[in-house]
N, CA, C and O atoms as a printed pandas DataFrame, in Angstrom:
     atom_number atom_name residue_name chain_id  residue_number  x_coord  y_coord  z_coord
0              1         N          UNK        A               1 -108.178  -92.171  103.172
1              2        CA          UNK        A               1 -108.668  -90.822  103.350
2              3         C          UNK        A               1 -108.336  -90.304  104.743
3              4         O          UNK        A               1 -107.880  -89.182  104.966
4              5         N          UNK        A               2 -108.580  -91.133  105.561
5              6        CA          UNK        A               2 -108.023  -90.826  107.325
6              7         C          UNK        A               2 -106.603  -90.134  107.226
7              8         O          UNK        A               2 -106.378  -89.008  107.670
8              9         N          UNK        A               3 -105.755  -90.864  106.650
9             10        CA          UNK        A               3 -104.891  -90.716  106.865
10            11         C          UNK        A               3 -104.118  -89.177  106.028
11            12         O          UNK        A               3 -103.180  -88.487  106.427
12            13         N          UNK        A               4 -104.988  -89.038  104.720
13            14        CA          UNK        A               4 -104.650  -87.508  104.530
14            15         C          UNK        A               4 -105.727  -86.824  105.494
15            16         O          UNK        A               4 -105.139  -86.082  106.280
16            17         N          UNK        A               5 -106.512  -86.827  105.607
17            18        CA          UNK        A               5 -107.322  -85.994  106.980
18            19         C          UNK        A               5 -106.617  -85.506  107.496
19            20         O          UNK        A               5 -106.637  -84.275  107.508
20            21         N          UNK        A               6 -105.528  -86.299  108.261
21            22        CA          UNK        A               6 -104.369  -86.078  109.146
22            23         C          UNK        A               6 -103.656  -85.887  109.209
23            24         O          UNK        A               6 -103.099  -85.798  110.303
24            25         N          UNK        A               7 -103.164  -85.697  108.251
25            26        CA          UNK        A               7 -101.595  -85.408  107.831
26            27         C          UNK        A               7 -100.812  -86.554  107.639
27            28         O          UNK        A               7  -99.820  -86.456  106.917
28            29         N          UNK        A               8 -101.014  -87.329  108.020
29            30        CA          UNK        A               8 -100.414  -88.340  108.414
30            31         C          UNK        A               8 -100.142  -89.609  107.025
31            32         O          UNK        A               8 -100.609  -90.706  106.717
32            33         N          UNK        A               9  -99.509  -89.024  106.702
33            34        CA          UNK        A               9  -98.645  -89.427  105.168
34            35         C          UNK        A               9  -97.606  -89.150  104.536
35            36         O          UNK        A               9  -96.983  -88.184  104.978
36            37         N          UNK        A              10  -97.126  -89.739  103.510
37            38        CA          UNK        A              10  -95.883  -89.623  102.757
38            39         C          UNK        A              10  -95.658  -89.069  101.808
39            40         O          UNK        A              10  -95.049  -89.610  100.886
40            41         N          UNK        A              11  -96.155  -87.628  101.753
41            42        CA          UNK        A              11  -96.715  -86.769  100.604
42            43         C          UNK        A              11  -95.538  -86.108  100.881
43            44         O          UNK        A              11  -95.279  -86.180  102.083
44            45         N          UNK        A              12  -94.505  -85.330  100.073
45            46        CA          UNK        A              12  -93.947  -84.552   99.870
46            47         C          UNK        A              12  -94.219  -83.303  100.760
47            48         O          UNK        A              12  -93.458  -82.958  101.664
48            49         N          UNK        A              13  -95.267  -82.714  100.459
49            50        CA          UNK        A              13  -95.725  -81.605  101.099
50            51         C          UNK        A              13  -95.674  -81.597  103.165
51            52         O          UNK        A              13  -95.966  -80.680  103.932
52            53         N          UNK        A              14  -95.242  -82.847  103.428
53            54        CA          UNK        A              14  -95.810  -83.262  104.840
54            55         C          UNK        A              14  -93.890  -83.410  104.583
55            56         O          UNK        A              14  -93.275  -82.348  104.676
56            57         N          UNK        A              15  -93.142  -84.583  104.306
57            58        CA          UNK        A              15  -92.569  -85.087  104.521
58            59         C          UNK        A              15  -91.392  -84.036  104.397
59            60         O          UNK        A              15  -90.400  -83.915  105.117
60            61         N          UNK        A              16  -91.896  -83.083  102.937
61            62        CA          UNK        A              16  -90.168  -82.241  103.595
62            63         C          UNK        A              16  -90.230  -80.904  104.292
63            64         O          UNK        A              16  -89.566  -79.925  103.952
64            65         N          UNK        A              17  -91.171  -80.949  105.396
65            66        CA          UNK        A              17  -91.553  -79.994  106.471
66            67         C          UNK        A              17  -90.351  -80.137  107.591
67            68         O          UNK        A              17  -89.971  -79.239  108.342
68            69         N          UNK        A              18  -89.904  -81.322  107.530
69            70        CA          UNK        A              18  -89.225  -82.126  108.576
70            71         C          UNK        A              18  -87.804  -82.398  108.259
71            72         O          UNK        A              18  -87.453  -82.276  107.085
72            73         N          UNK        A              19  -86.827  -82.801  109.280
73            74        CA          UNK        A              19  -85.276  -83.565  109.227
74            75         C          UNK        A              19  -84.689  -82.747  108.556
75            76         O          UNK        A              19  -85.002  -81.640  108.118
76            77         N          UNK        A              20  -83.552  -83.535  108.480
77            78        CA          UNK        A              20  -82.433  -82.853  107.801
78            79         C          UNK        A              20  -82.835  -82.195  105.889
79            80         O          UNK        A              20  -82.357  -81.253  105.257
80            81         N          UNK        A              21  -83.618  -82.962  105.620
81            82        CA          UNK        A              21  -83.889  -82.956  104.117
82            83         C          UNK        A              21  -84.914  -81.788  103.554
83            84         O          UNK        A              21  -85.432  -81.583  102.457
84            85         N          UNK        A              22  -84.952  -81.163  104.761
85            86        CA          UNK        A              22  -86.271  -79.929  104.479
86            87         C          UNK        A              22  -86.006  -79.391  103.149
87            88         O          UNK        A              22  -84.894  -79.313  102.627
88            89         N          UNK        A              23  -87.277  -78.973  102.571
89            90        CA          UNK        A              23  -87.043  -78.579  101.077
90            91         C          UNK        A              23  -88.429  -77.328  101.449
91            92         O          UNK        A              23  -89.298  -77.532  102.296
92            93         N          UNK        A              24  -88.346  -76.268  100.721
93            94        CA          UNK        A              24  -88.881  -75.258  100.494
94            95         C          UNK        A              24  -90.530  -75.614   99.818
95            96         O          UNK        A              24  -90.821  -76.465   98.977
96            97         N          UNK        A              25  -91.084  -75.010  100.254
97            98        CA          UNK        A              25  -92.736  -75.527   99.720
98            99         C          UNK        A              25  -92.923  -75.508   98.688
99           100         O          UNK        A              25  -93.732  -76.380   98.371
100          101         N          UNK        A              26  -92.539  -74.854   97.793
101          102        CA          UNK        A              26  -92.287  -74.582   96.266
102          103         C          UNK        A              26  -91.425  -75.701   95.326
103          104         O          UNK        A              26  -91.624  -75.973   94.142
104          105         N          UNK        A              27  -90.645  -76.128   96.023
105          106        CA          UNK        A              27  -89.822  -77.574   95.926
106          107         C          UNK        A              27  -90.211  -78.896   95.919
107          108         O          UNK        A              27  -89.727  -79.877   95.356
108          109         N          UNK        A              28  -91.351  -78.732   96.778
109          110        CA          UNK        A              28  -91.990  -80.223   97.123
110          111         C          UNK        A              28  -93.072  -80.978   95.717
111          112         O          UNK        A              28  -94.268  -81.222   95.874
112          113         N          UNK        A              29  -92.311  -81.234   94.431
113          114        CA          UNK        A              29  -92.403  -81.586   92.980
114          115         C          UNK        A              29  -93.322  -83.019   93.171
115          116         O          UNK        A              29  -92.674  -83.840   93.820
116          117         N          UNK        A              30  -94.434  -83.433   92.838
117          118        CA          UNK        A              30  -94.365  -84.644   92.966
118          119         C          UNK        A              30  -93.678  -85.408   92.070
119          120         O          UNK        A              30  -93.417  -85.150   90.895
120          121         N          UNK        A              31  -93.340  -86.602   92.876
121          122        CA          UNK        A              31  -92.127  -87.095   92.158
122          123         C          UNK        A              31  -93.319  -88.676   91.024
123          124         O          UNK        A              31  -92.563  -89.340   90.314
124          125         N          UNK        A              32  -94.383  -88.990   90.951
125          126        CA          UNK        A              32  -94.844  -89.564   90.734
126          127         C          UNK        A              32  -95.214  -88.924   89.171
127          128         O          UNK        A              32  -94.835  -89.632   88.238
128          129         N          UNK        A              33  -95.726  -88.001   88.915
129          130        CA          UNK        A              33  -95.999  -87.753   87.363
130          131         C          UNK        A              33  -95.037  -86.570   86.902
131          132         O          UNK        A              33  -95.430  -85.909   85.941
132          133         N          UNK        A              34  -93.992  -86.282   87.402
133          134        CA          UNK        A              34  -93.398  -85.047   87.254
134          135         C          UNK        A              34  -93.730  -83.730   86.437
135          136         O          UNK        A              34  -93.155  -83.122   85.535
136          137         N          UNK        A              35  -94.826  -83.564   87.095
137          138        CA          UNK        A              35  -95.752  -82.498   86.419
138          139         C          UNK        A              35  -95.445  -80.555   87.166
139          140         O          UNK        A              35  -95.983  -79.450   87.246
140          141         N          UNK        A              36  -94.840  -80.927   87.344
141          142        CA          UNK        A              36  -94.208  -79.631   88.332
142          143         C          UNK        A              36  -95.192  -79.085   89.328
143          144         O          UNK        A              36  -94.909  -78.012   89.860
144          145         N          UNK        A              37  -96.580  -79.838   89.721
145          146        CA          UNK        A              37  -96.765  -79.882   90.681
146          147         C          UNK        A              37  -96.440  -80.238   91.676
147          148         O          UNK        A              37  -95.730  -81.242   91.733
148          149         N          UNK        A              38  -96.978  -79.302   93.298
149          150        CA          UNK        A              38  -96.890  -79.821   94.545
150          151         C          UNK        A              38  -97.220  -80.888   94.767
151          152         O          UNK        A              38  -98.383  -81.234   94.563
152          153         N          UNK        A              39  -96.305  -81.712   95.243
153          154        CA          UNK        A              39  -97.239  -83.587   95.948
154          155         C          UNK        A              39  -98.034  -82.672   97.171
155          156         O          UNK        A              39  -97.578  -82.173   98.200
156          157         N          UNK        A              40  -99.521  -82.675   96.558
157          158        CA          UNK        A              40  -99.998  -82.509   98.229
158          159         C          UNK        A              40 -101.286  -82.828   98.154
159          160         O          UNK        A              40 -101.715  -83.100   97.033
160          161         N          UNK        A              41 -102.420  -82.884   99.569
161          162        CA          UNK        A              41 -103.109  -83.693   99.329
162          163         C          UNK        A              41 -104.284  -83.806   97.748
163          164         O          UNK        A              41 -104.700  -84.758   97.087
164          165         N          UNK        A              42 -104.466  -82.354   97.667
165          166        CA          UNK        A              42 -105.483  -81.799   96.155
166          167         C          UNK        A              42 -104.942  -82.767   95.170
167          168         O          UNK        A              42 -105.729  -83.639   94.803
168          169         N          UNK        A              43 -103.521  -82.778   94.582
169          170        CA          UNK        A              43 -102.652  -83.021   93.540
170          171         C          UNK        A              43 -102.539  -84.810   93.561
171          172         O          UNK        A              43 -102.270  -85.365   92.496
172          173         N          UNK        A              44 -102.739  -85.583   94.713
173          174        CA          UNK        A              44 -102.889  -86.845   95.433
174          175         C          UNK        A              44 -103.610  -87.164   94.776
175          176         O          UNK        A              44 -103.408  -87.723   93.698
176          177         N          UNK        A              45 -104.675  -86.879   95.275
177          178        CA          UNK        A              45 -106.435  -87.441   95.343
178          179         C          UNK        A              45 -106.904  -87.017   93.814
179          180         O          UNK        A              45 -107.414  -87.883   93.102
180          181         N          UNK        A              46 -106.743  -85.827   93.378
181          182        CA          UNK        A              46 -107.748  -85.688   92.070
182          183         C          UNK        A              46 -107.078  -85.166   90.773
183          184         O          UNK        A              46 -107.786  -85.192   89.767
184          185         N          UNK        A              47 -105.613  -84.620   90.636
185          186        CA          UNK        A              47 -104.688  -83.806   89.755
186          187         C          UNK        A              47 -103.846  -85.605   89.129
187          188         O          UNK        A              47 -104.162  -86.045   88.024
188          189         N          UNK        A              48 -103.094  -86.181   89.812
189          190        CA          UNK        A              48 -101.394  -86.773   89.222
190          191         C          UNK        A              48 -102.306  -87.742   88.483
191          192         O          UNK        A              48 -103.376  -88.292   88.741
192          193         N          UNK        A              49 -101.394  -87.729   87.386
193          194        CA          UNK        A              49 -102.200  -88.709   85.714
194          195         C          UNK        A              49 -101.953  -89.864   86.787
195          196         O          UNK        A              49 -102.934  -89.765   87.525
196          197         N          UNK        A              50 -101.271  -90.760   87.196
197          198        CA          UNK        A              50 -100.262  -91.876   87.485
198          199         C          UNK        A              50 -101.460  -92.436   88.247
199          200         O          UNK        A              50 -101.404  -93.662   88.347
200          201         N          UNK        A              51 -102.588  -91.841   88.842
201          202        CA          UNK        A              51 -103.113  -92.536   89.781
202          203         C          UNK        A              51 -104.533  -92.260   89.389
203          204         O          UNK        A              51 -105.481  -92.337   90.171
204          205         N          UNK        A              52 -104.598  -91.995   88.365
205          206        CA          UNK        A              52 -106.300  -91.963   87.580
206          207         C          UNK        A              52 -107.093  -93.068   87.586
207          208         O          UNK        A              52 -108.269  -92.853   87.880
208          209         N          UNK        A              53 -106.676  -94.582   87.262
209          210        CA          UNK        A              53 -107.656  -95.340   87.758
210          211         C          UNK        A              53 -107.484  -95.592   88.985
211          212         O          UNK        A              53 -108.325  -96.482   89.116
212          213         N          UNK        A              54 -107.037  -95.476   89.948
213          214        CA          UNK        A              54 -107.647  -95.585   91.625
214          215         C          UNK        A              54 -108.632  -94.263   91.715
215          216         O          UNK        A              54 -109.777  -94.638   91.967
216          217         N          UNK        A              55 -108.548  -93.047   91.605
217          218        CA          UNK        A              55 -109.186  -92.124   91.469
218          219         C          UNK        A              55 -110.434  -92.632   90.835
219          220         O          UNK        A              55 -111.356  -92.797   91.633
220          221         N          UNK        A              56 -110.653  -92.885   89.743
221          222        CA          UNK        A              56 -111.924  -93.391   89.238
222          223         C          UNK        A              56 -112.658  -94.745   89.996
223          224         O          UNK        A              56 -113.882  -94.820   90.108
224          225         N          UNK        A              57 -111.973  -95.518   90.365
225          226        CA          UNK        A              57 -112.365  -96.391   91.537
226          227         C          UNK        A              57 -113.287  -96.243   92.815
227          228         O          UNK        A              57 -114.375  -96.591   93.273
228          229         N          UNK        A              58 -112.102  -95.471   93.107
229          230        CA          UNK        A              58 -112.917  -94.850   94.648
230          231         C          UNK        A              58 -112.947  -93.592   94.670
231          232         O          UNK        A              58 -112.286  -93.030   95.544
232          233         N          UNK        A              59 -113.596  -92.924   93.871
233          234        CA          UNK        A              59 -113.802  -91.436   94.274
234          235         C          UNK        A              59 -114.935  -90.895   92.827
235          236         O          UNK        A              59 -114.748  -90.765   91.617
236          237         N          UNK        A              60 -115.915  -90.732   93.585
237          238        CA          UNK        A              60 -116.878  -89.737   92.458
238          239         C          UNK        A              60 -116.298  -88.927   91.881
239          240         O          UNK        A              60 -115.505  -88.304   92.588
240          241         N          UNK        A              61 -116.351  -88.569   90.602
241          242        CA          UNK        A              61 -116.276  -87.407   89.711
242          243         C          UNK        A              61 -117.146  -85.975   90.134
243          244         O          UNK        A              61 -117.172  -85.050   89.321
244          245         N          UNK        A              62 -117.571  -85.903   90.928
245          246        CA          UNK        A              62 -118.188  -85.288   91.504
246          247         C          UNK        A              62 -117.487  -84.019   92.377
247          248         O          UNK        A              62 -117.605  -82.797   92.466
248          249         N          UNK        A              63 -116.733  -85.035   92.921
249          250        CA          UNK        A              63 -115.972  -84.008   93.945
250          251         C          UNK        A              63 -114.453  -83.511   93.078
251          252         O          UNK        A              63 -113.619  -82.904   93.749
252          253         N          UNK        A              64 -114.194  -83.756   91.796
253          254        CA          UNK        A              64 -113.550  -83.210   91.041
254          255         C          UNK        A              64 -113.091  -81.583   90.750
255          256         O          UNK        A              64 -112.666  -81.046   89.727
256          257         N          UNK        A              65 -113.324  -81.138   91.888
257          258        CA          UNK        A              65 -113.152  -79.663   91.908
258          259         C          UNK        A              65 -112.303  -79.239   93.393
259          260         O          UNK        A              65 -111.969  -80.145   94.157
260          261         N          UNK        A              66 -112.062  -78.115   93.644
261          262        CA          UNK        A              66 -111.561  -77.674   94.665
262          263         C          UNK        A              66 -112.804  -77.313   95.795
263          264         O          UNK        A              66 -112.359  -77.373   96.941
264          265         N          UNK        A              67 -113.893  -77.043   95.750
265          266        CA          UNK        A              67 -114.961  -76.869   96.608
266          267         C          UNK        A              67 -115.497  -77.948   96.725
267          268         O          UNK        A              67 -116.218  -77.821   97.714
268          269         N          UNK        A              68 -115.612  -79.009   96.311
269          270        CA          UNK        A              68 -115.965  -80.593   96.065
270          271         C          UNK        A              68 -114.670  -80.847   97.262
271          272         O          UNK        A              68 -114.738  -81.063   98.472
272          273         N          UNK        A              69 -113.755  -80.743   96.536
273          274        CA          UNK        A              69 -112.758  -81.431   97.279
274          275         C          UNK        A              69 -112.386  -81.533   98.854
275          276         O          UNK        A              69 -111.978  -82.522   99.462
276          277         N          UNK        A              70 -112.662  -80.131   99.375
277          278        CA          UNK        A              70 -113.236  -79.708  100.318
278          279         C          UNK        A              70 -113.900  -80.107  101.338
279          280         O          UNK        A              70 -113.674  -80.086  102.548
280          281         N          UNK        A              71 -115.207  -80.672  100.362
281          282        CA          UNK        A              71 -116.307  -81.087  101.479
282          283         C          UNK        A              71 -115.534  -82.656  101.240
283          284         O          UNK        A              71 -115.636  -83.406  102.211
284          285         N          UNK        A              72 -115.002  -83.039  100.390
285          286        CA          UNK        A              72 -114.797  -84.671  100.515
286          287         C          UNK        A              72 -113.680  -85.043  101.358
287          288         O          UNK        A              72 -113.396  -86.189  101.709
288          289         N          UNK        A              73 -113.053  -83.938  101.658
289          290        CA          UNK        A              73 -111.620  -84.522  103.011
290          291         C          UNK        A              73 -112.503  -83.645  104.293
291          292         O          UNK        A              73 -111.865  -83.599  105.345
292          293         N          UNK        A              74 -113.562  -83.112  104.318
293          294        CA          UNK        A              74 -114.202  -82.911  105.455
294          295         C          UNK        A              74 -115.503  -83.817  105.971
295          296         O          UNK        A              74 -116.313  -83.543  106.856
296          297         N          UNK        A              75 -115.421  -85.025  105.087
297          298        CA          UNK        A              75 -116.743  -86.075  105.320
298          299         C          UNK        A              75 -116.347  -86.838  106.948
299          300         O          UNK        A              75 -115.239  -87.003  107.458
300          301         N          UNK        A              76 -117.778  -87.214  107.499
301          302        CA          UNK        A              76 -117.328  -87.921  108.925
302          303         C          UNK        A              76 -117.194  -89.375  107.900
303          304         O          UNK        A              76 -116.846  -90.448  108.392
């Protein structure tokens, strides 16, 4: 979680901001469920099928929303 806090990851959305490989924000597809969503942190944590049981693991159903989601990448 720190580490999306921070940006500080390998999310599409972060990664082709940068270098030679820059890609347009609209571009940044996650490449994990190819759902023509953005890889970014929302689509990470609570959207891509591919990672539903870690999601159910460590993360309440609770914060399953975008105002949930919110307060849960703003927890100390």
């Amino acid at each position: 979680m720190a580490k999306l806090r921070l940006s500080s990851h390998k999310l599409r959305i972060e990664v082709g901001r940068y270098g030679r490989n820059r890609l347009e924000r609209s571009l940044r597809y996650c490449e994990l469920c190819n759902s023509g969503d953005i890889e970014d942190e929302f689509n990470f944590t609570l959207i891509c099928p591919r990672l539903e049981k870690t999601r159910q693991q460590y993360i309440k159903p609770y914060y399953y929303s975008v105002y949930k989601f919110i307060e849960l990448m703003g927890q100390h």
